[in-house]
N, C-alpha and C positions, 0 to 999 in steps of 0.2 A: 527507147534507149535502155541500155542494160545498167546493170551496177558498177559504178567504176571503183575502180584497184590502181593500185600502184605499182610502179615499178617494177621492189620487189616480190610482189604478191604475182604479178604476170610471169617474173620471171621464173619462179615457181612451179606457176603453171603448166607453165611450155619445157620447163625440165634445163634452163639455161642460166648463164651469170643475168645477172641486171644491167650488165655493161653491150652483152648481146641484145636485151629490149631494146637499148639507148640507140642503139645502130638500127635495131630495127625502126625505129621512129625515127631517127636522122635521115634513111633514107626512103621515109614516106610507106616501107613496107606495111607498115604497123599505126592505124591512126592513135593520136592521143590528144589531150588537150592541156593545156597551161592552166595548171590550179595554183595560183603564188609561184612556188619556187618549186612545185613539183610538175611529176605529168601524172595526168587521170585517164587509163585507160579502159573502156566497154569492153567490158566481159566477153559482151557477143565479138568484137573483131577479133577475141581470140582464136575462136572459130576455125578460121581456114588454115590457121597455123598451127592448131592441132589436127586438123587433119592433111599432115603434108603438105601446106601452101595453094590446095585445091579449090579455089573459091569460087563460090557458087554450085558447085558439084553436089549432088547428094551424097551421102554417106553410103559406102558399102553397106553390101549385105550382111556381111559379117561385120561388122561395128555399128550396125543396126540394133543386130541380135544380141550385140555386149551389150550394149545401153540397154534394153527391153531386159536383161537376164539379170543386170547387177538391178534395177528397180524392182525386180518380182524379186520377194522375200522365200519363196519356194523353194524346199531343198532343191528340189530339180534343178529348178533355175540358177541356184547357189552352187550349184556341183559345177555348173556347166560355164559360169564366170573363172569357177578356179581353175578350172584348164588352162585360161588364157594366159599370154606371157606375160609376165610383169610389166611392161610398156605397155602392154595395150589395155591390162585392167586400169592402170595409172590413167592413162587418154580418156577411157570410158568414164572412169568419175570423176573428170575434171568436166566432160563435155554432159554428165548428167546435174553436176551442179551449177551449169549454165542454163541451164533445164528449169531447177528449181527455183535457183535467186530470181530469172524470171516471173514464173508461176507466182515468186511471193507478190508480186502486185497486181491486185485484180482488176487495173485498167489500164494490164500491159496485155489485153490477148492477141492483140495484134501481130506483136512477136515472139508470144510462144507459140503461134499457129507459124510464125514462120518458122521459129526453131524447129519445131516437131517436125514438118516439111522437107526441112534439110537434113534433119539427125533420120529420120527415120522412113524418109518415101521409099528405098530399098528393101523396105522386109519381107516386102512381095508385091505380086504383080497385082496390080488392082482393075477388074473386069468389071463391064456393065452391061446387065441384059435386061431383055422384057421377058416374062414367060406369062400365061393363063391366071389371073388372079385365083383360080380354083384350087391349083396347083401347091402357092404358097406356103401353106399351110406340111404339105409330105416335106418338101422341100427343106424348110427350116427345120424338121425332125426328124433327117437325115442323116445319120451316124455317121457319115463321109466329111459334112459339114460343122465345124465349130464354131457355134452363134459367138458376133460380138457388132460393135458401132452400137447402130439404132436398134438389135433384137438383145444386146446386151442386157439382163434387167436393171445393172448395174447403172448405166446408162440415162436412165430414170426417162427418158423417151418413149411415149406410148407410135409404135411404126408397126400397125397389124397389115397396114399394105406394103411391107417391104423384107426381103429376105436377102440380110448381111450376114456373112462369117466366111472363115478362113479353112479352106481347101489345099489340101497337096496336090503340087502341079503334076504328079503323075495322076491322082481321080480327075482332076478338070475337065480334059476331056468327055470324059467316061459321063462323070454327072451332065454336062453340057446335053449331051444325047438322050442321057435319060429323062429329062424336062423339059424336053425340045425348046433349050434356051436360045432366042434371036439376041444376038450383037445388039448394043444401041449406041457404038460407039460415034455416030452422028452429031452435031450441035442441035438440033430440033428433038433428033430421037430420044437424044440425052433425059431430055426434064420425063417422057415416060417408064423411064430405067425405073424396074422397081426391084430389082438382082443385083448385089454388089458383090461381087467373088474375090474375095486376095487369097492368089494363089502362089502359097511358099515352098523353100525348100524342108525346109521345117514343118513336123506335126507340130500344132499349135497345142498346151493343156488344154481341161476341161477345166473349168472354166478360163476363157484368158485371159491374160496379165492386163493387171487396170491400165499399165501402158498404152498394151497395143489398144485399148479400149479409148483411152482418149487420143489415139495417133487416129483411129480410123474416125472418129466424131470429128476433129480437123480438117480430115478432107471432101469432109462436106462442104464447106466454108460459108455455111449460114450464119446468123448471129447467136442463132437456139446452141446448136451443135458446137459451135466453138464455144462458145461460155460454157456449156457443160462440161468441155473438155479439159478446162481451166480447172474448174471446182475438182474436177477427179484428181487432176496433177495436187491441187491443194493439200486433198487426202491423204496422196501420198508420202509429200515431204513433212506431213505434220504426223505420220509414221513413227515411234519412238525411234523402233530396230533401224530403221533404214535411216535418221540423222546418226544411230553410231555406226551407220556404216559405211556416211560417208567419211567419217573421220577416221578412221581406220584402215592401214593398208594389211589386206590379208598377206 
């Protein structure tokens, strides 16, 4: 369970009166609970209601990539939040501070691996292959290739038998060929995958955003991998710049 809010903190959120929550909890859209004479509402069921009433849906691609670009502190990054329209930077830090108040509890990873799951399995296509462990090694020092998950060093994961990072879906191909990479998108073949390819519309920086770093350690779904990816998200919201940046609208 998330953090719970009020009324008019929800209604806040969602950009609405508090007389529009009440309706939404009147007719069951919206859960909440009876605390005294109020209602307490999880942070998380905000969720589908900012993003268009879409529940269970992952997140676009592009409100992926808002969330990942307002947490990377990176001019880049920072250039390419301000683009966006005022709505949508508003949505994106409301749905990255659901992100965080999660994160602050460290025996919630449960659902910040779900949160991550939902805000951010759109940022690209995620491949699995086997190739020649000899190979590994060119592979991961690939300049087509931008290391992150388990080759992250950030990551704090020792993975010398496994080659993760993020490729543009125009090289995918290309590379696939050049490492005579096999599919292992099988349930048996799976556990030998030792290639993880997320393959986006976006170049990825060098190095990349501790987000996508802790988005791709979640879709492991080990116990290793997720807790690590918890402690990353930690780092980041105990960030100076980035808590005055959640409180700021640019």
């Amino acid at each position: 369970m998330g953090r719970q809010i009020s009324v008019s903190e929800a209604a806040e959120r969602l950009g609405v009166t508090p007389h529009r929550v009440r309706q939404r909890i009147g007719d069951g859209s919206l859960l909440a609970e009876r605390v005294g004479h109020r209602w307490g509402i999880d942070e998380a069921d905000l969720l589908p209601l900012l993003d268009g009433g879409k529940l269970g849906r992952p997140f676009s691609e592009r409100s992926a990539w808002a969330i990942l670009d307002f947490a990377d502190l990176s001019p880049q990054a920072q250039a390419a939040f301000a683009l966006l329209a005022p709505s949508e930077r508003r949505r994106t830090r409301e749905r990255w501070r659901v992100i965080a108040d999660s994160a602050s509890d460290s025996g919630n990873v449960a659902e910040v691996v779900r949160l991550l799951s939902r805000m951010l399995a759109n940022r690209a296509e995620r491949h699995v292959f086997r190739v020649n462990a000899r190979d590994l090694p060119d592979l991961r020092g690939d300049t087509r290739l931008v290391l992150s998950g388990l080759n992250d060093p950030r990551a704090e994961i020792a993975a010398g038998d496994v080659a993760e990072g993020y490729v543009t879906r125009a090289d995918l191909a290309q590379l696939i060929r050049d490492y005579l990479l096999t599919s292992a998108v099988g349930q048996s073949s799976r556990q030998d995958a030792n290639v993880i390819l997320h393959a986006s519309s976006r170049s990825v920086p060098r190095p990349a955003p501790l987000l996508l770093i802790a988005a791709d350690l979640a879709e492991h779904r080990t116990p290793r991998e997720e807790f690590r990816a918890v402690e990353i998200l930690h780092h980041l919201t105990a960030t100076e710049q980035l808590r005055h940046e959640l409180e700021t609208d640019p």
